[in-house]
C-alpha positions as CSV (number, residue, x, y, z in Angstrom):
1,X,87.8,93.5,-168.3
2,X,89.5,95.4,-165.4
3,X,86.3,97.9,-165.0
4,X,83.0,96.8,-164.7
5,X,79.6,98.6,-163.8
6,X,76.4,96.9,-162.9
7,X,73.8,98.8,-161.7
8,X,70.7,97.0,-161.9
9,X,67.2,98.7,-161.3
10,X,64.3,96.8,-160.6
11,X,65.3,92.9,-161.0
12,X,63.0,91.3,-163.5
13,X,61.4,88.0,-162.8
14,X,61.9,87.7,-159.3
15,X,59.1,88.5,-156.8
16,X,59.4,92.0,-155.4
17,X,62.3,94.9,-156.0
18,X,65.9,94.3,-156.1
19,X,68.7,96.6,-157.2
20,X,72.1,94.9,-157.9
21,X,75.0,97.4,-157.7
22,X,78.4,95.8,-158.5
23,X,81.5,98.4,-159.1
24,X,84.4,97.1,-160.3
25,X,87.4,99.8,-161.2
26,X,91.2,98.4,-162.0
27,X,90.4,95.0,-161.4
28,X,89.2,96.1,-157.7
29,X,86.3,95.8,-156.2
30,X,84.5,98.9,-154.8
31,X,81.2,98.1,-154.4
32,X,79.0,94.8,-153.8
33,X,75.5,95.2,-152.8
34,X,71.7,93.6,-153.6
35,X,69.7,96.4,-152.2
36,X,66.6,95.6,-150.9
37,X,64.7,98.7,-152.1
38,X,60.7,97.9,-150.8
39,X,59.0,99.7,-147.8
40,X,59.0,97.6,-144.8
41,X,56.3,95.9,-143.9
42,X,55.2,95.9,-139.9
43,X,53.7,92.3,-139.6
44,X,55.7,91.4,-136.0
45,X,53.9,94.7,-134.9
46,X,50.4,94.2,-136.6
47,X,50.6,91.0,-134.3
48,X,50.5,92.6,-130.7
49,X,47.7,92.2,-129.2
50,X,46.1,90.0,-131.2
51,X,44.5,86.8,-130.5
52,X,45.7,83.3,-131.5
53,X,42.7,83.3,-133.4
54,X,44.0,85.2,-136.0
55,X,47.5,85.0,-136.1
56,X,47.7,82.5,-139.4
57,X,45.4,84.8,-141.0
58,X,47.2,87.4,-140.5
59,X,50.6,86.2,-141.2
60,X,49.4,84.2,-144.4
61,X,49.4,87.7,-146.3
62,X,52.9,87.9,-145.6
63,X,53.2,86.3,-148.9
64,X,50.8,85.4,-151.8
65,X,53.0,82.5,-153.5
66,X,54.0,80.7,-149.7
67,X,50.5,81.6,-147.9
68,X,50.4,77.5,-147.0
69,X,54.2,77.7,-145.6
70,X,53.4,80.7,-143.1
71,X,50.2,79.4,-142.3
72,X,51.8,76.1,-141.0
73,X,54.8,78.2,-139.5
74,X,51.9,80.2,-137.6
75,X,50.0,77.4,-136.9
76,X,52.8,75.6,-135.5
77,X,53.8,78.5,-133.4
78,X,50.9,78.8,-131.6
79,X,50.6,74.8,-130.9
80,X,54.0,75.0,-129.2
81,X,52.9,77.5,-127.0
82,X,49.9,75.9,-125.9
83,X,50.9,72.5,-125.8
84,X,48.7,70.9,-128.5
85,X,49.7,68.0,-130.3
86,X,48.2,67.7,-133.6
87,X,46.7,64.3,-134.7
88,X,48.7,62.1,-137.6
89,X,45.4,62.9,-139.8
90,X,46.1,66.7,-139.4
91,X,49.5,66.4,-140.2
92,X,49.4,63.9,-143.4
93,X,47.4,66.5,-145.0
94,X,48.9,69.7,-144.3
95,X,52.0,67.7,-145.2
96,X,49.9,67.3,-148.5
97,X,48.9,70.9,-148.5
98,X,52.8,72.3,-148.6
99,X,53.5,69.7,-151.2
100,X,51.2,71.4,-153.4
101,X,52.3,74.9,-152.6
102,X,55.7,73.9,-153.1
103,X,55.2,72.0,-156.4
104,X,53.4,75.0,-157.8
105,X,56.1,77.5,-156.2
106,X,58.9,75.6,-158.2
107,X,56.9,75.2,-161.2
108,X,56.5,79.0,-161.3
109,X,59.9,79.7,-160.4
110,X,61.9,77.0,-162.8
111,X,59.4,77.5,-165.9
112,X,58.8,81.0,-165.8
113,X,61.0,82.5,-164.3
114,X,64.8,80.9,-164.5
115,X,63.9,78.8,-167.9
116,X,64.0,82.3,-170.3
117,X,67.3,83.1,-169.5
118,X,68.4,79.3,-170.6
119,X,66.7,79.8,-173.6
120,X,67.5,83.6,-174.9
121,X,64.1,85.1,-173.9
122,X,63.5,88.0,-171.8
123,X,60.8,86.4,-170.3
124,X,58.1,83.4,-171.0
125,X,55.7,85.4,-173.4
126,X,58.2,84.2,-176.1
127,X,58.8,81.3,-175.1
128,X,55.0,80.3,-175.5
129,X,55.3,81.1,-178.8
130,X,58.7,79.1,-179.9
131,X,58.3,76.4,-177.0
132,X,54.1,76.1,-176.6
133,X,54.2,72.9,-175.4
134,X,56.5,73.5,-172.7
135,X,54.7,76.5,-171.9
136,X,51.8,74.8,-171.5
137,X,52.7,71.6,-169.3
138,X,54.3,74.7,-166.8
139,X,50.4,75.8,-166.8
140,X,48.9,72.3,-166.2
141,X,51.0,71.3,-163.1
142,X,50.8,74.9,-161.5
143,X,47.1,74.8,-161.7
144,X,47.0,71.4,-160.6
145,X,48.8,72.1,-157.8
146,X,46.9,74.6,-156.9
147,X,43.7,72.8,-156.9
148,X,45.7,71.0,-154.5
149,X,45.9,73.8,-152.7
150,X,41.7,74.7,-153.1
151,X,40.8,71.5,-152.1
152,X,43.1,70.7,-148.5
153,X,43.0,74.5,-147.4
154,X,39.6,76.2,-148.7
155,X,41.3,78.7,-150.7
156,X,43.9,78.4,-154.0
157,X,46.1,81.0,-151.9
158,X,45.4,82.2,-148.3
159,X,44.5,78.9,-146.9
160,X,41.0,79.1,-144.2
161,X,40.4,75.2,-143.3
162,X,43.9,75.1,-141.7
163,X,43.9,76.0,-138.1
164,X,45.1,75.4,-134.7
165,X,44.6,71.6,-133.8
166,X,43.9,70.2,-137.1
167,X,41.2,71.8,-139.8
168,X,37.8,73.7,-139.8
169,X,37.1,71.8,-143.0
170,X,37.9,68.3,-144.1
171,X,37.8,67.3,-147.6
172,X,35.4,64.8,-148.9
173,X,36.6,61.5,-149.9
174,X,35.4,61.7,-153.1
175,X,36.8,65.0,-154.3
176,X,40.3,63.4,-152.9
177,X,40.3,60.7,-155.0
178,X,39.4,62.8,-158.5
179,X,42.2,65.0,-157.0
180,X,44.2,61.8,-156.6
181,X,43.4,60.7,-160.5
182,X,44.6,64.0,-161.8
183,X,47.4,63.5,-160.3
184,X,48.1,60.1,-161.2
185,X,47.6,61.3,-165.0
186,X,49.9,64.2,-164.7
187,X,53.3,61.9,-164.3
188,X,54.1,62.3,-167.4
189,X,54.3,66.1,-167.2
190,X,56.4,65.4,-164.2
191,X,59.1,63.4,-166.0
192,X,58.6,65.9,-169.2
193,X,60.2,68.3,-167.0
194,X,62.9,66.4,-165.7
195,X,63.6,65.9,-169.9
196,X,63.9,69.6,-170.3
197,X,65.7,70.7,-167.4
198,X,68.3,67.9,-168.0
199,X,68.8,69.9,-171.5
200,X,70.0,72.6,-169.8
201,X,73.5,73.2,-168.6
202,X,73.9,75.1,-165.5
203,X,76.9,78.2,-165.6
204,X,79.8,76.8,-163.9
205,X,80.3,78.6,-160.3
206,X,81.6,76.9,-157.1
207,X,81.7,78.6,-154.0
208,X,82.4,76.6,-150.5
209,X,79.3,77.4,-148.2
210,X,77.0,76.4,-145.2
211,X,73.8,74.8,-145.9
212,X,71.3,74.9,-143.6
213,X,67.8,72.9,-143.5
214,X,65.1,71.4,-141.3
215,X,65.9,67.7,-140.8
216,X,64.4,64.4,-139.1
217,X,66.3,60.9,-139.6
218,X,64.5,58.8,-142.4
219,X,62.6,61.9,-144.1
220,X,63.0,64.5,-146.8
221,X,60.9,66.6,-144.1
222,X,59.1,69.9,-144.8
223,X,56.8,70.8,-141.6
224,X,58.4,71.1,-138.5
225,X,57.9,69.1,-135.6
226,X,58.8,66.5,-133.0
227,X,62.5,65.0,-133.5
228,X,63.4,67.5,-135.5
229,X,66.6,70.2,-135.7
230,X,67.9,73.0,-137.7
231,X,71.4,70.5,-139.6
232,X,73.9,72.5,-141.0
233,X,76.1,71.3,-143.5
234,X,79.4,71.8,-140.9
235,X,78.4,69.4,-138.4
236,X,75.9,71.1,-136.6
237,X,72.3,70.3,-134.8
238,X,70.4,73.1,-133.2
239,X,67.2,72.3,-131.5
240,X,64.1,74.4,-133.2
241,X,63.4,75.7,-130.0
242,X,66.8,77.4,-129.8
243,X,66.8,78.5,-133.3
244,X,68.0,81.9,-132.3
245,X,71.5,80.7,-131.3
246,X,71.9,79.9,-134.9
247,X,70.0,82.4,-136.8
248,X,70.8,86.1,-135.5
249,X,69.7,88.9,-138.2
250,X,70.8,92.4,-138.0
251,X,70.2,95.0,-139.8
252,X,72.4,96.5,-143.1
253,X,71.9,100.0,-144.1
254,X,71.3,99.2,-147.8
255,X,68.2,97.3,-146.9
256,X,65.1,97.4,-145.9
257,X,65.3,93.4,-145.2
258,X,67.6,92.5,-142.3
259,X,70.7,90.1,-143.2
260,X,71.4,87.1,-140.8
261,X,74.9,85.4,-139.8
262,X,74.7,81.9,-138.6
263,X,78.0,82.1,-136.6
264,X,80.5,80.9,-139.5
265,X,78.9,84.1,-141.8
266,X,76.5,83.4,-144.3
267,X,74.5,80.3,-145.1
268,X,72.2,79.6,-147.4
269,X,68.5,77.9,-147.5
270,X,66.6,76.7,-149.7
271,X,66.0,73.7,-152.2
272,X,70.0,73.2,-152.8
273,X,70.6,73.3,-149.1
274,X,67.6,70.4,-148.1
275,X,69.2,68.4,-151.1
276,X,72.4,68.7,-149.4
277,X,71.2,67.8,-145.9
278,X,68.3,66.0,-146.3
279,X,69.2,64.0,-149.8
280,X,69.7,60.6,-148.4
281,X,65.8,60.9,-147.9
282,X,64.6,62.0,-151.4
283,X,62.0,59.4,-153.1
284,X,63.3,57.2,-155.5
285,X,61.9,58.5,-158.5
286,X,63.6,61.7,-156.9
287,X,67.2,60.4,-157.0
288,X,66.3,59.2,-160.2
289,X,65.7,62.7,-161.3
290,X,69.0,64.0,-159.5
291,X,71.2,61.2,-161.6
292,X,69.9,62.3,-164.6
293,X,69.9,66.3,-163.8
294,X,73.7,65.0,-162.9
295,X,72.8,67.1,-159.3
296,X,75.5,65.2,-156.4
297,X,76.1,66.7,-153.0
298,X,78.8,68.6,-152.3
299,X,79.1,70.8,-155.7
300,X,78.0,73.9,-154.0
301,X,76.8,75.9,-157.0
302,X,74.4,78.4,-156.3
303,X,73.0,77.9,-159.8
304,X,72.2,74.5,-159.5
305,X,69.5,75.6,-156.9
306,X,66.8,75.6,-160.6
307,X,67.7,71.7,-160.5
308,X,67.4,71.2,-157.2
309,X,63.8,72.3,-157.5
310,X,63.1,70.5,-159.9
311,X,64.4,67.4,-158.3
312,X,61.9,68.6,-155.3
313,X,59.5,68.9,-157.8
314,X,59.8,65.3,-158.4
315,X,59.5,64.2,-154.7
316,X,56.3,66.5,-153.8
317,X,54.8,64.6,-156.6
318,X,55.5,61.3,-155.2
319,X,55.2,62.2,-152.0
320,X,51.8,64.1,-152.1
321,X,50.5,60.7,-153.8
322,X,51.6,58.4,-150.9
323,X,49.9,61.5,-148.5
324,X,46.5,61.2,-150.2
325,X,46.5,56.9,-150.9
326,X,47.1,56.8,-147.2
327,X,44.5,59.5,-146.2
328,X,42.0,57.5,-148.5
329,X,43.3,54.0,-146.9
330,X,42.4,55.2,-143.6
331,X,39.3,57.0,-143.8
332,X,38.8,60.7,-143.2
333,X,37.4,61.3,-139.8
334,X,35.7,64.0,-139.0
335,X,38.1,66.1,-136.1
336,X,37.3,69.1,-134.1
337,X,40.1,71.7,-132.5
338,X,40.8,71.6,-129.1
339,X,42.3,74.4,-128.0
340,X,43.0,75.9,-124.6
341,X,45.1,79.1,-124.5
342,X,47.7,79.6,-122.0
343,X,50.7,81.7,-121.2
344,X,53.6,80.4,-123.1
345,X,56.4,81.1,-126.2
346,X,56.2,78.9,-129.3
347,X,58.6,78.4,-132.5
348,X,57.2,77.0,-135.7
349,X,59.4,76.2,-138.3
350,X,58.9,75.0,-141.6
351,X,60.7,74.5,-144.9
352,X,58.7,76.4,-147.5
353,X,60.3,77.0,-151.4
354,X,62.8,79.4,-150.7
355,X,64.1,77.7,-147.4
356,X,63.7,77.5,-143.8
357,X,60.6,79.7,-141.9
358,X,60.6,80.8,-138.7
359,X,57.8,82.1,-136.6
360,X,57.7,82.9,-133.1
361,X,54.9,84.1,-130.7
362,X,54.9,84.7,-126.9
363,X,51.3,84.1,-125.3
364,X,49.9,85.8,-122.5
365,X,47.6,83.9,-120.3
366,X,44.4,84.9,-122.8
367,X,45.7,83.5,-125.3
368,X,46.9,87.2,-126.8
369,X,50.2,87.8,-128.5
370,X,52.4,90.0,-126.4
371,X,55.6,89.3,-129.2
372,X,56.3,88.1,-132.6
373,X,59.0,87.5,-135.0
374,X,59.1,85.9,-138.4
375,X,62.6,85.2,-139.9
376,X,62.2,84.9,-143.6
377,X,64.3,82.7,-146.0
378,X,65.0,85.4,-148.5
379,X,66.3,87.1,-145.6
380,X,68.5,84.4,-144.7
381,X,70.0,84.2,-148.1
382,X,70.6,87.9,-148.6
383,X,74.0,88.4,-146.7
384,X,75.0,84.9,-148.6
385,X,73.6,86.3,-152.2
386,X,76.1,89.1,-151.9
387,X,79.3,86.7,-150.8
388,X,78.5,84.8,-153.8
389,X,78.1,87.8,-156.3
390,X,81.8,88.9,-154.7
391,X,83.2,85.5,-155.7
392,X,81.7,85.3,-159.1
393,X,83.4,88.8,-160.1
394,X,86.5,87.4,-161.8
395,X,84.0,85.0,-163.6
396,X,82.0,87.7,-164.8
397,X,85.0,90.0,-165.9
398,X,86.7,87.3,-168.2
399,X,83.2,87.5,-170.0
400,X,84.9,91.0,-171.6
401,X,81.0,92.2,-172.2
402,X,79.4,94.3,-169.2
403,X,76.3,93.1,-171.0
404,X,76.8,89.4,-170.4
405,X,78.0,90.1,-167.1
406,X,75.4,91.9,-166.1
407,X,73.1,89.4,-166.9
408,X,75.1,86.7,-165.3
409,X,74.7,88.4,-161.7
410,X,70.9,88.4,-162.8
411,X,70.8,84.8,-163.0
412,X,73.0,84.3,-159.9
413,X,70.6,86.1,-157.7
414,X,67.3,84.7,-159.6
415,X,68.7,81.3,-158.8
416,X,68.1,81.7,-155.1
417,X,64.5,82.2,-156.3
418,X,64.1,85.4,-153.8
419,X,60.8,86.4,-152.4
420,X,61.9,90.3,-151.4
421,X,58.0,91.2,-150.5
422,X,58.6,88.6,-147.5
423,X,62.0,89.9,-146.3
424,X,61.0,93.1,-145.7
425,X,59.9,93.5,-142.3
426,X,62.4,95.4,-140.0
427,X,61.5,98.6,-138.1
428,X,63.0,102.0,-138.7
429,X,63.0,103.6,-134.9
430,X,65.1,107.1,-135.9
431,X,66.7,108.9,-138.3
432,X,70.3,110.6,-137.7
433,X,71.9,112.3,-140.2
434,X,69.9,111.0,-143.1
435,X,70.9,107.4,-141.9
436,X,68.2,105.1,-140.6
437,X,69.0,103.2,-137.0
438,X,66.9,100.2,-137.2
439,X,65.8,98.0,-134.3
440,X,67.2,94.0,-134.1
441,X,64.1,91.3,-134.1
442,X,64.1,89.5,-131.0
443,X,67.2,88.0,-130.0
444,X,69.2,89.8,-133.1
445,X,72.9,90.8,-133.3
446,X,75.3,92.4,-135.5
447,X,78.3,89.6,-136.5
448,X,81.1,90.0,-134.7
């Protein structure tokens, strides 16, 4: 084909709304754009004024799906500012606690979500006809990991026990190790899925990029902390404190969900971009997984994000089994908060499904939130979705069928896995001309 038009309303199976608008005429092309078409959502502005008290349960509605991950971002924030360190108790288990989020995040995402289009389906109701069994393992380990969920935070989503200097609620021994036993049981299930995936051949697509993930020497790390930095894929280290030297959104007038440029252009997050920075670290039976999913650094294909989850999948497993044999091993001890508020500015930063989280709070002396910004991985990922959709155009016209290409930009973008709901949150300040001027976050700028 030399002309192409994709004009996509309403994305299906990703969370939130999404157009894709793709304009191809004489073998030129005219227009590239993922709008992001959902209101914005004020949550940096909901925060002033509030106290530290309820920051995490505020920003733990940003999202339904990765309530855990902003929690601990929040969570994280606020320690920073005040200067708390949290005990290695509290950390093993809300190390646990995003292990289950992110387990039942993939699970949703790679089963129900990506799998259809690698089998023909529109969506899973027909797969859990034709493939029941598969259908039905997906719904085993998502509930299971959300028990996880229910029993380390309180709540299936939304966590409550988490909080500022450790946890309002500690589990009981005994419901660990039932938990612990369910979990044992369900390996099986786990290597069931690396069976099925491994089935499945990715679309060929190669595109030279930046990845960009949390990372600490000797661990596949998920929750920010000491001895940590933001590692990008060309060389670089940025201290988590500094984050903004790396990460600088500004706003696109197609969207209601601010772009960022990390200084080469766009980067991407997410479960590709720990493999590729953090993949030394993976659990065994996790590089197991990757040899037989045939995933190897360096073959920068957005697609292959789905086995990369999966992959991930593997190593929350494992990993959330070491977390609760060692919890068990040495005792749960009954801990209460300490918290003192003072005047002060905090990063958290933690690595939730869809990539790298970043919250940020400046305290005044009460312990009340004078400013607040939350940089969200979709976010991250949208100026880099739209590089890749204008390098997989020639791909998609020697299809000759707008129909298959069409669906082929589908799959692109539903590879990063995008939560739009969460991106949204920029400010419209004026209107000129029909044309909305919208503020930067804090330390935003355009690219040069």
């Amino acid at each position: 084909m030399k002309d192409m038009l994709v004009n996509v309303h309403h994305l299906a199976r990703v969370e939130g709304h999404g157009n894709i608008v793709i304009d191809v005429r004489e073998g030129k092309l005219r227009e590239c754009r993922l709008e992001i078409v959902e209101a914005p959502r004020y949550f940096e502005a909901m925060l002033r004024g509030r106290s530290w008290q309820e920051a995490a349960g505020i920003t733990c509605r940003i999202c339904g799906i990765c309530s855990v991950g902003h929690t601990s971002a929040s969570i994280r924030a606020t320690e920073d500012a005040f200067g708390i360190t949290p005990s290695p108790q509290t950390m093993l288990i809300r190390r646990a606690l995003l292990h289950g989020e992110t387990i039942q995040s993939h699970v949703l995402h790679t089963y129900f979500l990506a799998a259809p289009d690698f089998f023909g389906a529109p969506s899973v109701i027909p797969l859990a006809g034709s493939h029941p069994v598969v259908v039905k393992r997906a719904l085993k380990l998502k509930r299971l990991a959300n028990d996880v969920c229910h029993l380390l935070g309180g709540r299936h989503i939304h966590p409550i026990a988490s909080v500022p200097g450790g946890f309002s609620s500690l589990p009981q021994e005994c419901d660990v190790e039932k938990l612990l036993k369910l979990i044992e049981e369900a390996r099986p299930d786990i290597a069931a899925t690396v069976e099925t995936f491994a089935a499945i051949r990715m679309p060929d697509f190669t595109r030279a990029t930046e990845y960009l993930a949390l990372h600490r020497d000797g661990e596949y790390t998920f929750l920010g902390g000491a001895g940590e930095s933001l590692r990008s894929t060309y060389g670089e280290d940025t201290l988590l404190s500094e984050y903004q030297s790396k990460v600088r959104e500004y706003p696109v007038p197609h969207s209601t969900a601010k772009h960022v440029h990390g200084g080469y252009g766009a980067y991407m997050v997410g479960a590709l971009a720990r493999f590729e920075v953090n993949g030394a670290f993976l659990h065994a039976r996790a590089k197991e997984a990757a040899r037989a999913l045939k995933l190897v650094p360096g073959t920068c294909n957005t697609f292959l994000n789905n086995i990369a989850q999966v992959v991930e999948t593997v190593h929350c497993f494992e990993d959330l089994l070491g977390c609760l044999r060692m919890l068990l091993d040495r005792g749960i001890a009954r801990e209460i908060p300490d918290v003192k508020p003072r005047a002060g500015r905090g990063v958290g930063v933690v690595e939730v499904p869809r990539g790298t989280l970043f919250h940020e709070y400046e305290y005044d002396d009460q312990g009340l939130i004078r400013k607040a910004n939350c940089i969200i991985p979709t976010g991250q990922n949208l100026h880099h979705i739209e590089k890749d959709m204008e390098a997989y155009v020639p791909i998609a016209l020697a299809f000759g069928d707008e129909k298959k290409a069409t669906l082929g930009f589908e799959m692109l973008v539903r590879a990063y896995d995008p939560c739009i709901s969460c991106s949204t949150h920029m400010l419209t300040v004026c209107f000129d001309d029909g044309q909305s001027r919208r503020a930067y976050g804090a330390g935003a700028v355009p690219p040069s």
